[in-house]
PAKE-119084 format. One record per residue: x, y, z of N, C-alpha, C in turn; residue number from 1. Coordinates in pm, 1 decimal, padded with zeros to 6 digits. Layout:
{{X Y Z} {X Y Z} {X Y Z} NUM}
...
//
This chain:
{{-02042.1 -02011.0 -01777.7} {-02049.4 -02053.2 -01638.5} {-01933.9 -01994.6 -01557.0} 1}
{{-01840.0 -01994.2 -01596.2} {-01715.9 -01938.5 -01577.0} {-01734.0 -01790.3 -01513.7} 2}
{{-01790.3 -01748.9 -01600.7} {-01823.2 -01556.7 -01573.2} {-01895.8 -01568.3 -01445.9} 3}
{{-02014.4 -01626.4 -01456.4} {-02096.5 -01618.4 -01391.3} {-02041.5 -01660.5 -01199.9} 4}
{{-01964.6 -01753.9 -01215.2} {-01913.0 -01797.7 -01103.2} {-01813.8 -01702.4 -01065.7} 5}
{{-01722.4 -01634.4 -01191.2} {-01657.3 -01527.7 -01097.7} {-01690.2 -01376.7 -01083.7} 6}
{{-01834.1 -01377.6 -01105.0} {-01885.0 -01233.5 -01097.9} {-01964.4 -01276.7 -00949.6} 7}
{{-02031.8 -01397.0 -00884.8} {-02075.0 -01414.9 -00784.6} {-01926.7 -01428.0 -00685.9} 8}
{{-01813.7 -01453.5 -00706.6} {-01715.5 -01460.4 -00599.2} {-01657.5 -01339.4 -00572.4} 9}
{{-01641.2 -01230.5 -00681.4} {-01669.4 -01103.1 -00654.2} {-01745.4 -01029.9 -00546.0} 10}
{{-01866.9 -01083.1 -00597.1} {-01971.6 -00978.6 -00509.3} {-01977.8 -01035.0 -00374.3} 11}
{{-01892.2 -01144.8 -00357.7} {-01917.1 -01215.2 -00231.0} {-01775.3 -01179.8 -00140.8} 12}
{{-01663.9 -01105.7 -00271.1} {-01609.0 -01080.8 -00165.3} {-01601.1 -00897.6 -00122.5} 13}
{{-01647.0 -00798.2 -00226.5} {-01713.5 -00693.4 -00196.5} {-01818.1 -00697.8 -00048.7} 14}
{{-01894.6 -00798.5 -00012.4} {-01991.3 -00774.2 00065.0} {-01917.1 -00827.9 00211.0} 15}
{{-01824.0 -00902.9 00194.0} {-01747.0 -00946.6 00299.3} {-01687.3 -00817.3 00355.5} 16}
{{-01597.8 -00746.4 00280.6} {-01493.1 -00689.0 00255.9} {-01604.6 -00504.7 00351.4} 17}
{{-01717.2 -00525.5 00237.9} {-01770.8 -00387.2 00341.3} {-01794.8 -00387.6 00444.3} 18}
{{-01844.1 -00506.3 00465.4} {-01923.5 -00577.1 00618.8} {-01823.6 -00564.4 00729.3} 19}
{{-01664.3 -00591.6 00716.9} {-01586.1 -00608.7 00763.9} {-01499.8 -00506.7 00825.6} 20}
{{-01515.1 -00358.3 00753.9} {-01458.3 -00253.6 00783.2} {-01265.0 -00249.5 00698.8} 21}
{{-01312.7 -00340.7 00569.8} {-01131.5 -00386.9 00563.2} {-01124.9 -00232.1 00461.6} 22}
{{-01016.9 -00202.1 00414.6} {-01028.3 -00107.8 00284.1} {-01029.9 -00195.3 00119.6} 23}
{{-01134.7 -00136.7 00094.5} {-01183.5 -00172.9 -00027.4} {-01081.6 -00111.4 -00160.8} 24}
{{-01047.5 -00203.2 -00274.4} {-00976.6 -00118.4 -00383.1} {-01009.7 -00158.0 -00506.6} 25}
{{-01081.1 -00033.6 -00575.4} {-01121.1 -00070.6 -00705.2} {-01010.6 00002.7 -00816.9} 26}
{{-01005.2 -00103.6 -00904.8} {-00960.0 -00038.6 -01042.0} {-01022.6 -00073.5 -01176.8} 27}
{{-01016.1 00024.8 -01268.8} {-01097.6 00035.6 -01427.9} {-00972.7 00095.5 -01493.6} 28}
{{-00934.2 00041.1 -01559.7} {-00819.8 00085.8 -01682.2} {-00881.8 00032.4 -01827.6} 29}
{{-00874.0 00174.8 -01896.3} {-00895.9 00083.3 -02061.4} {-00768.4 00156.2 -02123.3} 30}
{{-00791.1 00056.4 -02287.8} {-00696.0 00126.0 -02359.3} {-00763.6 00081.8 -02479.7} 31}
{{-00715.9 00096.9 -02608.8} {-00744.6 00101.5 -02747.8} {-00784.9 -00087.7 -02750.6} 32}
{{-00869.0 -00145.3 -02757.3} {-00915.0 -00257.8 -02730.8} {-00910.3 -00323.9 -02613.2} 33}
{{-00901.5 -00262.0 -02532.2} {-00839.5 -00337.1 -02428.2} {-00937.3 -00262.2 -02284.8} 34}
{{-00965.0 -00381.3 -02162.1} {-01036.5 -00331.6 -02032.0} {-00975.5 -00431.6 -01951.9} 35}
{{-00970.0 -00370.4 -01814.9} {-00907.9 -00432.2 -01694.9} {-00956.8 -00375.1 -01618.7} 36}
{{-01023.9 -00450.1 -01506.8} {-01117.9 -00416.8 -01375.4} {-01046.9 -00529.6 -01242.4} 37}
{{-01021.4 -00426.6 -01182.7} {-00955.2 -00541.2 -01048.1} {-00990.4 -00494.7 -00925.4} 38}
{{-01035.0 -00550.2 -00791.7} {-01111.0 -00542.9 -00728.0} {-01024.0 -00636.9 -00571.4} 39}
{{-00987.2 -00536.6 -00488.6} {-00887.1 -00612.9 -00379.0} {-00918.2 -00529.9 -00225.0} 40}
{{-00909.0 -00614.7 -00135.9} {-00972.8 -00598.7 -00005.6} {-00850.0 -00624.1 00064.7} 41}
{{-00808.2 -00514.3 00138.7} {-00648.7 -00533.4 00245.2} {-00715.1 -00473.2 00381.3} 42}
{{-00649.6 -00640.6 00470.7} {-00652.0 -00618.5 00607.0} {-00569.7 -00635.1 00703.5} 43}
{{-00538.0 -00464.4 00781.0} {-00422.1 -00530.4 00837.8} {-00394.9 -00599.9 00939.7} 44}
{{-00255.6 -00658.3 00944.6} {-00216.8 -00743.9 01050.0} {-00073.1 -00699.7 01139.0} 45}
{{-00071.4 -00812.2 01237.4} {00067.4 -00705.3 01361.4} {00164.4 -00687.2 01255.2} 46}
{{00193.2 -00757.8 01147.7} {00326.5 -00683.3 01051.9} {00330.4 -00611.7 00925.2} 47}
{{00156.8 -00618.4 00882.0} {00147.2 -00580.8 00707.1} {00035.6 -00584.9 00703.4} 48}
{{-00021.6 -00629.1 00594.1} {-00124.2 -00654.3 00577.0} {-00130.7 -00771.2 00490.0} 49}
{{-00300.5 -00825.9 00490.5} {-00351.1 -00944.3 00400.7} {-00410.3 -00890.4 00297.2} 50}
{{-00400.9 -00884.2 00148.7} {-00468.3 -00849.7 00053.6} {-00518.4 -00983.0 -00035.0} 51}
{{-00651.6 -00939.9 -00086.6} {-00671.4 -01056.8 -00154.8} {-00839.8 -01039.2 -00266.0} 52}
{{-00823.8 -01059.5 -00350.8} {-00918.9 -00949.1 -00455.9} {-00943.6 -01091.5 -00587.4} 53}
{{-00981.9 -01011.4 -00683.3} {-00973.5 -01077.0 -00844.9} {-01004.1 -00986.4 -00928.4} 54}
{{-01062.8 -01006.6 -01032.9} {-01052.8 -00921.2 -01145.2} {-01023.0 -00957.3 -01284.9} 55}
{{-01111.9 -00898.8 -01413.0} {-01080.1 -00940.7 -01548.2} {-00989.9 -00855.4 -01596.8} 56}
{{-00959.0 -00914.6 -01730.5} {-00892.7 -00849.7 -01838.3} {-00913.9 -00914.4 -01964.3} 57}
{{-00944.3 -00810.7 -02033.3} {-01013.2 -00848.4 -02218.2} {-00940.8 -00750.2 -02304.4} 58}
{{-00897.9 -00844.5 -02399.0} {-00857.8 -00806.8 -02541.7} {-00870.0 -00838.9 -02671.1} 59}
{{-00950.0 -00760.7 -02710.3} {-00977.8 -00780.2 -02832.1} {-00899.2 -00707.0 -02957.5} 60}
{{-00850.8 -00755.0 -03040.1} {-00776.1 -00693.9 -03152.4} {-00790.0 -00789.5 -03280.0} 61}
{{-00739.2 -00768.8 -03404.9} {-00776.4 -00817.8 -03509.6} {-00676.4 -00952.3 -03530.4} 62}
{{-00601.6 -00970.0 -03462.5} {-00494.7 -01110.1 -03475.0} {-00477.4 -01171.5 -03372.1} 63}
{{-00558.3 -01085.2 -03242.9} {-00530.3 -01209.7 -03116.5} {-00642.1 -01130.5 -03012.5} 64}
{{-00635.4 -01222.2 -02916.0} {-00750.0 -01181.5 -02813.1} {-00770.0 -01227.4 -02674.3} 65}
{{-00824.6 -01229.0 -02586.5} {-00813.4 -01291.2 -02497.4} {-00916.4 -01230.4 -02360.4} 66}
{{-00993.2 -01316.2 -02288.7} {-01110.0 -01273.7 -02163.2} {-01030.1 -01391.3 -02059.5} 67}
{{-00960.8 -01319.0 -01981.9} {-00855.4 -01350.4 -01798.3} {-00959.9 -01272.3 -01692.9} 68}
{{-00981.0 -01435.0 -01650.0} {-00985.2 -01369.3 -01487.2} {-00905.4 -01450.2 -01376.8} 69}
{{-00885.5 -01360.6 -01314.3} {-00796.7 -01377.8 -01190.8} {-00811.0 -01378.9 -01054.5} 70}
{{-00748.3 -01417.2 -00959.0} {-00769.2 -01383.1 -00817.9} {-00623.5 -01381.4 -00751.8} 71}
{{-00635.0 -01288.9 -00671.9} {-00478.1 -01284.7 -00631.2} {-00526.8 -01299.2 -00467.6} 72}
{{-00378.5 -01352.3 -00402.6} {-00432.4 -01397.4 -00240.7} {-00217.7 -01326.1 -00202.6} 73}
{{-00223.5 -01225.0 -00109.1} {-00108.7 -01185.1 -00084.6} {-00055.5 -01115.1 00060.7} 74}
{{00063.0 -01134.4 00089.4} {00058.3 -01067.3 00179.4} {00165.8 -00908.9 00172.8} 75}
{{00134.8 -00807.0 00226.9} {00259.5 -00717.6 00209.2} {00259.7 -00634.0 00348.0} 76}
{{00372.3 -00535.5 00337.3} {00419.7 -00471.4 00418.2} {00559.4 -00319.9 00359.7} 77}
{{00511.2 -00193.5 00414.5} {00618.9 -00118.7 00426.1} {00742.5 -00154.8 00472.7} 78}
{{00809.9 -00281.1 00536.3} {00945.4 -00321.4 00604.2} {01024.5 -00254.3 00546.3} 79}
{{01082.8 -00238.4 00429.2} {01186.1 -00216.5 00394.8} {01212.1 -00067.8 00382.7} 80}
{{01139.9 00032.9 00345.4} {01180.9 00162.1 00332.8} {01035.3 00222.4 00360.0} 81}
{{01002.6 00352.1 00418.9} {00883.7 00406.2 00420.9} {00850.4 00456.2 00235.5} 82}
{{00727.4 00421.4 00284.0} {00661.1 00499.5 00097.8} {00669.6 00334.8 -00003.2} 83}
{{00778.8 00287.0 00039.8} {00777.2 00151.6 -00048.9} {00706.1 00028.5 -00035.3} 84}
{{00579.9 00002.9 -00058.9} {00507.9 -00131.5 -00053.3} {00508.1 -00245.0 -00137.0} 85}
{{00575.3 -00348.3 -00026.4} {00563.3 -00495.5 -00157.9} {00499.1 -00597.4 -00124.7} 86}
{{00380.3 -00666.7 -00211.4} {00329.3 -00749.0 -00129.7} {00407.1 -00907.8 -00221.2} 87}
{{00368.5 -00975.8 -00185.5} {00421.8 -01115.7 -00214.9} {00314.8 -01275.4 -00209.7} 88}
{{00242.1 -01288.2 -00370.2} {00164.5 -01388.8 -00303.4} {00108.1 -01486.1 -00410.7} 89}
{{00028.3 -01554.2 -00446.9} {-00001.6 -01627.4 -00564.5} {-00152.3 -01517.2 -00606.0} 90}
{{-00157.5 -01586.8 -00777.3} {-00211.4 -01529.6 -00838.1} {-00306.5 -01693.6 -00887.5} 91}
{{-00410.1 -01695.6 -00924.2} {-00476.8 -01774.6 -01018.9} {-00543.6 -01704.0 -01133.1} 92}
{{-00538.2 -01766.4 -01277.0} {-00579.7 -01713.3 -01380.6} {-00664.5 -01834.8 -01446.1} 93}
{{-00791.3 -01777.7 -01508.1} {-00867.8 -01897.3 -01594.4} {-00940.3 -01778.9 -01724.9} 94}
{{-00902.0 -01846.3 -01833.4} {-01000.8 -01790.8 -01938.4} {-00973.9 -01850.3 -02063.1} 95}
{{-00968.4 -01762.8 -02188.3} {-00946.0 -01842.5 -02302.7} {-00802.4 -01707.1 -02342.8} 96}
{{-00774.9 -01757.2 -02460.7} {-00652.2 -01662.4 -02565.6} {-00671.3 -01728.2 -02710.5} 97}
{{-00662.0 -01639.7 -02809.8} {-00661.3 -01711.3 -02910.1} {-00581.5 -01555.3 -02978.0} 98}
{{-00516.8 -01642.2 -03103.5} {-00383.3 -01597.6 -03180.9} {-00421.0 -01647.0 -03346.8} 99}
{{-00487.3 -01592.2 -03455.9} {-00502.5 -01608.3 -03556.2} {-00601.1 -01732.2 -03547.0} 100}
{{-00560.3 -01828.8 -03611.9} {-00665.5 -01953.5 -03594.9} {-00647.3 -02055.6 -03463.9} 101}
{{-00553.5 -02004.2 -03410.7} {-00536.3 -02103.3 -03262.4} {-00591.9 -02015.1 -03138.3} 102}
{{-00651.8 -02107.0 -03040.5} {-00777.3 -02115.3 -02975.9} {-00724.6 -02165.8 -02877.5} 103}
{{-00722.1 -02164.1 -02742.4} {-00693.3 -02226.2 -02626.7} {-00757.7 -02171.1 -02490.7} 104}
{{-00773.1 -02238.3 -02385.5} {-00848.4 -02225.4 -02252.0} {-00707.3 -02208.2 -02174.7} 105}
{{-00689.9 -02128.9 -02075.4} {-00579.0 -02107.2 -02025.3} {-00666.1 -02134.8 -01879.9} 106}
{{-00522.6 -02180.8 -01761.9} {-00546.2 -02157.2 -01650.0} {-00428.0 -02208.6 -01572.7} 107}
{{-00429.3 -02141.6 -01446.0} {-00306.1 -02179.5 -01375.7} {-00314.7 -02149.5 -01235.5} 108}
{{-00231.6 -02148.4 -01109.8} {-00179.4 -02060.4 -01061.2} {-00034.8 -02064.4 -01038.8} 109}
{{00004.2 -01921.7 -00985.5} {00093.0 -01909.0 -00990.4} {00141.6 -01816.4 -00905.0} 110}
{{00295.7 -01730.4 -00933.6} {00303.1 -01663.1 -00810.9} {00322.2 -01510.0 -00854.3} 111}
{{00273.5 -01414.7 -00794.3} {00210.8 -01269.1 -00815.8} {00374.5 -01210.7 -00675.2} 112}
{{00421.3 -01112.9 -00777.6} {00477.1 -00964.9 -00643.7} {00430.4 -00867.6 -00727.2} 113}
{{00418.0 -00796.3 -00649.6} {00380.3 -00651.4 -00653.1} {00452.2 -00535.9 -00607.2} 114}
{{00505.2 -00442.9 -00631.8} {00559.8 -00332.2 -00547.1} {00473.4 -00194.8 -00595.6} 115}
{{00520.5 -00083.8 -00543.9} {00462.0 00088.1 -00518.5} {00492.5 00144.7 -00433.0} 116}
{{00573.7 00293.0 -00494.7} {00631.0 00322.5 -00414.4} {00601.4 00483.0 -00401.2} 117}
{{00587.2 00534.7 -00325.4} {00483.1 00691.4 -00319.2} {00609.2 00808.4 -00327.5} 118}
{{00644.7 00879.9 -00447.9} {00730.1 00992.3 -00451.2} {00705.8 01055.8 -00326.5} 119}
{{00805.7 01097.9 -00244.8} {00760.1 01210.7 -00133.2} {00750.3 01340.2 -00222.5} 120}
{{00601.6 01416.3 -00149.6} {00619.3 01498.3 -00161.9} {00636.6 01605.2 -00166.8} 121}
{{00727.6 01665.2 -00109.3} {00817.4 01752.1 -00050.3} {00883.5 01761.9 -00217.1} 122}
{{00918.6 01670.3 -00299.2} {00976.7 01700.7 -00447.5} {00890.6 01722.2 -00561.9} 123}
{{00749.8 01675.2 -00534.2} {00641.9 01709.8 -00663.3} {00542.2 01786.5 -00562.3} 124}
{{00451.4 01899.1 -00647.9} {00342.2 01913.4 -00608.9} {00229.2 01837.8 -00575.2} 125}
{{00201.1 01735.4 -00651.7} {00131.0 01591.0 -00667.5} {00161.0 01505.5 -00613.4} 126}
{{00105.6 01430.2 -00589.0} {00153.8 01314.5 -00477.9} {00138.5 01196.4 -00559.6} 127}
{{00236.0 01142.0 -00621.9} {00253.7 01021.8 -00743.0} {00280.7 00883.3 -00661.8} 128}
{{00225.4 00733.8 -00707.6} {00296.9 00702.8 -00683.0} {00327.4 00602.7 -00790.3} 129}
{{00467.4 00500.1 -00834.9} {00490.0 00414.2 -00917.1} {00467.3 00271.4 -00858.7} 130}
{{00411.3 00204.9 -00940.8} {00327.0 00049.4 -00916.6} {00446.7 -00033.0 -01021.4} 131}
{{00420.1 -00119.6 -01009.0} {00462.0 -00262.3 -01072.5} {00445.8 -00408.8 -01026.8} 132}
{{00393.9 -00477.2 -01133.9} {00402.8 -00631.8 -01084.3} {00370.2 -00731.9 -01190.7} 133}
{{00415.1 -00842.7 -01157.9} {00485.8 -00939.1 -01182.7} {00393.6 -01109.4 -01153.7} 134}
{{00356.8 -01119.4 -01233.8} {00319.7 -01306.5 -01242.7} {00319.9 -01386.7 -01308.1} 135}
{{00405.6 -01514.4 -01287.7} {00455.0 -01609.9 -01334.5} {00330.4 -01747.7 -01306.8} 136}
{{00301.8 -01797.0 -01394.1} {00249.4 -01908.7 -01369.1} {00370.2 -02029.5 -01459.8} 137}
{{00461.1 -02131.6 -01370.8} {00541.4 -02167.3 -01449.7} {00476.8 -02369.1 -01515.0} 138}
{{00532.3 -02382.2 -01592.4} {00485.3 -02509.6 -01638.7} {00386.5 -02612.2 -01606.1} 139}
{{00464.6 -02646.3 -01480.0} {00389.0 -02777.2 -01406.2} {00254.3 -02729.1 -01297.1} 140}
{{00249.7 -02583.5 -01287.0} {00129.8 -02520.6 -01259.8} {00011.1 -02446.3 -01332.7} 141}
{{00034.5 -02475.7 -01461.2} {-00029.8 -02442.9 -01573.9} {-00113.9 -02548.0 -01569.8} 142}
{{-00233.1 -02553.5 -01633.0} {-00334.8 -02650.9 -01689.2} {-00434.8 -02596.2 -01779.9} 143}
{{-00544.0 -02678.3 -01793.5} {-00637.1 -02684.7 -01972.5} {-00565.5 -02633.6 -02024.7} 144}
{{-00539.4 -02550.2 -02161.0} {-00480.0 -02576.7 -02295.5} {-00324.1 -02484.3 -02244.9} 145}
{{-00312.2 -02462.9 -02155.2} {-00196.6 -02345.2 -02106.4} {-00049.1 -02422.1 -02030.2} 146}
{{00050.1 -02378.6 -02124.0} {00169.5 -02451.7 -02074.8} {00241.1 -02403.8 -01915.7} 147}
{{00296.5 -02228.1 -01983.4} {00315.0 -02170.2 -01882.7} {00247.3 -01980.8 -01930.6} 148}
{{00273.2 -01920.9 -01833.7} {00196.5 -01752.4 -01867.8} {00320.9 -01664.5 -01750.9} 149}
{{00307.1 -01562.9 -01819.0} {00355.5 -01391.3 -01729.3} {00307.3 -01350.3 -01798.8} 150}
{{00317.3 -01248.5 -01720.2} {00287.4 -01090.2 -01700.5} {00324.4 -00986.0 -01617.2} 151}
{{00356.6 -00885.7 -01691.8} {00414.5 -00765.1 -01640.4} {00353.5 -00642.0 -01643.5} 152}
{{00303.5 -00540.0 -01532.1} {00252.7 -00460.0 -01521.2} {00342.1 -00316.4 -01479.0} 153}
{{00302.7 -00185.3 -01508.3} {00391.5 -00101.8 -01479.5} {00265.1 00007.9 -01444.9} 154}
{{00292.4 00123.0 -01420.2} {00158.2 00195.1 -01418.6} {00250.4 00374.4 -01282.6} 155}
{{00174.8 00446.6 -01335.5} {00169.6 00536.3 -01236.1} {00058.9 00632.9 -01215.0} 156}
{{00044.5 00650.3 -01097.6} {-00097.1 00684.4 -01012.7} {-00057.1 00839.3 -00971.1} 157}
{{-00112.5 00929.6 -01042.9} {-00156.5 01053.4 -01020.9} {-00276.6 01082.5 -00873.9} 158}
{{-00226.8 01101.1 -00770.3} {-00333.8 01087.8 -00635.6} {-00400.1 01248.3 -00645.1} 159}
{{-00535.5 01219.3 -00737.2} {-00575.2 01387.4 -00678.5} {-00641.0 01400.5 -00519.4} 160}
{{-00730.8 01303.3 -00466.2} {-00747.8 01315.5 -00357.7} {-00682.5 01165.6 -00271.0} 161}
{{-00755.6 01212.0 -00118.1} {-00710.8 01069.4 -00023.8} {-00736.5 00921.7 -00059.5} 162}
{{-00789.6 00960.3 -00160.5} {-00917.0 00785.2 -00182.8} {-00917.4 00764.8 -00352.0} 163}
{{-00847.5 00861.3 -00453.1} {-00930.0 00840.7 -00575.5} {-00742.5 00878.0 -00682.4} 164}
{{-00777.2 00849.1 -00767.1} {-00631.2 00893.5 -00856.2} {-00627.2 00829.2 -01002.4} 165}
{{-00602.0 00895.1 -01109.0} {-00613.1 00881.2 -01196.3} {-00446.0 00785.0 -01225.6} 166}
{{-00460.9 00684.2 -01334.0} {-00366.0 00582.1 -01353.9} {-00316.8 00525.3 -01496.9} 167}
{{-00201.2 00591.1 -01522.8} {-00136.3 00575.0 -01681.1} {-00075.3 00393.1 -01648.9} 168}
{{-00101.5 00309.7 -01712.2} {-00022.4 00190.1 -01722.5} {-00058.8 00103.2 -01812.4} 169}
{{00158.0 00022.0 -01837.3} {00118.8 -00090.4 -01970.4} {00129.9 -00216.0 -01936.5} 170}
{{00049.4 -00295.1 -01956.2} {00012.9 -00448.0 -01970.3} {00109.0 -00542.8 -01992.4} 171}
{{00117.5 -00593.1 -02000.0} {00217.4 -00711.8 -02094.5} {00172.5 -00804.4 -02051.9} 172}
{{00133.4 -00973.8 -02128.0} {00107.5 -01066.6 -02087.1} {00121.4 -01144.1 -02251.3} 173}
{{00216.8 -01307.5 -02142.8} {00245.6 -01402.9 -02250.3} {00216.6 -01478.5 -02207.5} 174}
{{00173.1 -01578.2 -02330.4} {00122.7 -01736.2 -02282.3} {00163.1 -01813.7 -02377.9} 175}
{{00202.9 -01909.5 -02357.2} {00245.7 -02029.6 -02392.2} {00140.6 -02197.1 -02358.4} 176}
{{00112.0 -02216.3 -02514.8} {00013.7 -02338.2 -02501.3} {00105.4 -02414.3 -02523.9} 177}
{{00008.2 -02591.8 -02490.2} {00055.1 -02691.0 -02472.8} {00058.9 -02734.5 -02648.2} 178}
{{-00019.3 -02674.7 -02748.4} {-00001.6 -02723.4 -02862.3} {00104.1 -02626.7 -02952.9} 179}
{{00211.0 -02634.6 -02860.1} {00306.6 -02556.3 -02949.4} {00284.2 -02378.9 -03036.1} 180}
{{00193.5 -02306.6 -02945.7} {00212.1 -02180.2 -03010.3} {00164.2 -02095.6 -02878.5} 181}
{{00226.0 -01953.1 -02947.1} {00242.2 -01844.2 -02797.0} {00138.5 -01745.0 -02867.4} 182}
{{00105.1 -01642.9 -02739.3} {00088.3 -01501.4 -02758.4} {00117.2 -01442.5 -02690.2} 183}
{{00148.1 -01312.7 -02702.2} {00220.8 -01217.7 -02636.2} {00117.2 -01090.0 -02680.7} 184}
{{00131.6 -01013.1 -02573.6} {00027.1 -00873.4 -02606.4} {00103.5 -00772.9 -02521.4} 185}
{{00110.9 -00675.7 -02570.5} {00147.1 -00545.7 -02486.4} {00056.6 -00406.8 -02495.1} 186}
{{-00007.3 -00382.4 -02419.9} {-00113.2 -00255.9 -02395.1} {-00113.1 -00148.9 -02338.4} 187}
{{-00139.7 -00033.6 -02356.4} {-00102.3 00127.2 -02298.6} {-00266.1 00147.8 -02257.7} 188}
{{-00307.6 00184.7 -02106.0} {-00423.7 00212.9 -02068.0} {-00421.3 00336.9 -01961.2} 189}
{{-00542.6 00366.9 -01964.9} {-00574.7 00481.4 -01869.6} {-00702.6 00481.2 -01774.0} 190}
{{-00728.3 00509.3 -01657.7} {-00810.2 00475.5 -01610.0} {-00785.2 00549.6 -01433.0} 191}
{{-00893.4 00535.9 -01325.4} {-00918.1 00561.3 -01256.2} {-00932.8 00438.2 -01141.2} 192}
{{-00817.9 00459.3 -01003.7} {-00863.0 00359.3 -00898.1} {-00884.8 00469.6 -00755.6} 193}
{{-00955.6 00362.8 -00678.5} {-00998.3 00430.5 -00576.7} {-00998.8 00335.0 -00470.8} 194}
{{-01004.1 00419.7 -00382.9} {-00958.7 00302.7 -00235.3} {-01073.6 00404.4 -00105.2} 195}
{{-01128.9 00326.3 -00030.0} {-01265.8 00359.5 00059.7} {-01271.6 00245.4 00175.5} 196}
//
């Protein structure tokens, strides 16, 4: 039921999002067990912009595992330096994790930054840019079987054209249940995002 409800809030916010004229942003990253699809709609405003999307992530491996989905709600802005974007905003996560014979339903929200910052280039032929981000869901915002969770993202975006770019990045995500045991995963993926 779960899936199903967040594959219809998806498409509901894809159809908003085209209807609207906002810019659309898709991403597909895999790696050696591992897929991540994230899906975010930014509109701007007199100081930045509003971004606000969701998206899964699945891992499967032989000692631990885990199906996250998410929704992030944020706001950002270039202020601080040109080329440098940070947005700042909460994240919600619901799914399961399991770690050898322990089994748990995770969910939370919590709070999501993000930064990326576009090499000028005038120093590469390519126009790169470096991503990172960051979400904490801490204790007392945790709920079903989930104490507290992070995650850390890193990644860099090869831009071959205006709209499309190929994307090296690693994962990290820990969770902490309420019945006394963790998992931790770290993942190397590759994949393609695009923005329209």
């Amino acid at each position: 039921m779960e899936r199903i409800t967040f594959i219809g809030m998806v498409a509901v916010l894809m159809g908003v999002g085209l209807c609207s004229g906002q810019t659309q942003e898709l991403q597909l990253t895999a790696g050696s067990s591992y897929i991540d699809f994230d899906y975010n709609m930014r509109k701007p405003t007199q100081s930045g912009y509003l971004r606000m999307g969701g998206g899964v992530a699945l891992l499967d491996q032989k000692t631990k595992d885990y199906d996250l989905f998410h929704g992030t709600f944020s706001v950002g802005s270039e202020a601080w330096q040109p080329g440098l974007r940070t947005d700042l905003g909460f994240k919600a996560i619901l799914g399961q994790s399991k770690r050898h014979q322990n089994k748990g339903d995770v969910g939370g929200v919590g709070f999501n930054v993000e930064v990326a910052y576009q090499i000028p280039e005038q120093n590469i032929p390519l126009p790169i840019e470096v991503t990172g981000a960051i979400a904490w869901v801490p204790s007392p915002l945790g709920f079903r079987d989930m104490d507290r969770y992070f995650s850390l993202n890193a990644g860099v975006d090869f831009q071959f054209t205006d709209n499309a770019s190929i994307l090296l990045a690693y994962h990290y995500r820990d969770f902490d249940m309420d019945d006394h045991w963790s998992m931790d995963s770290g993942v190397l993926s590759v994949g393609v995002s695009m923005a329209f």
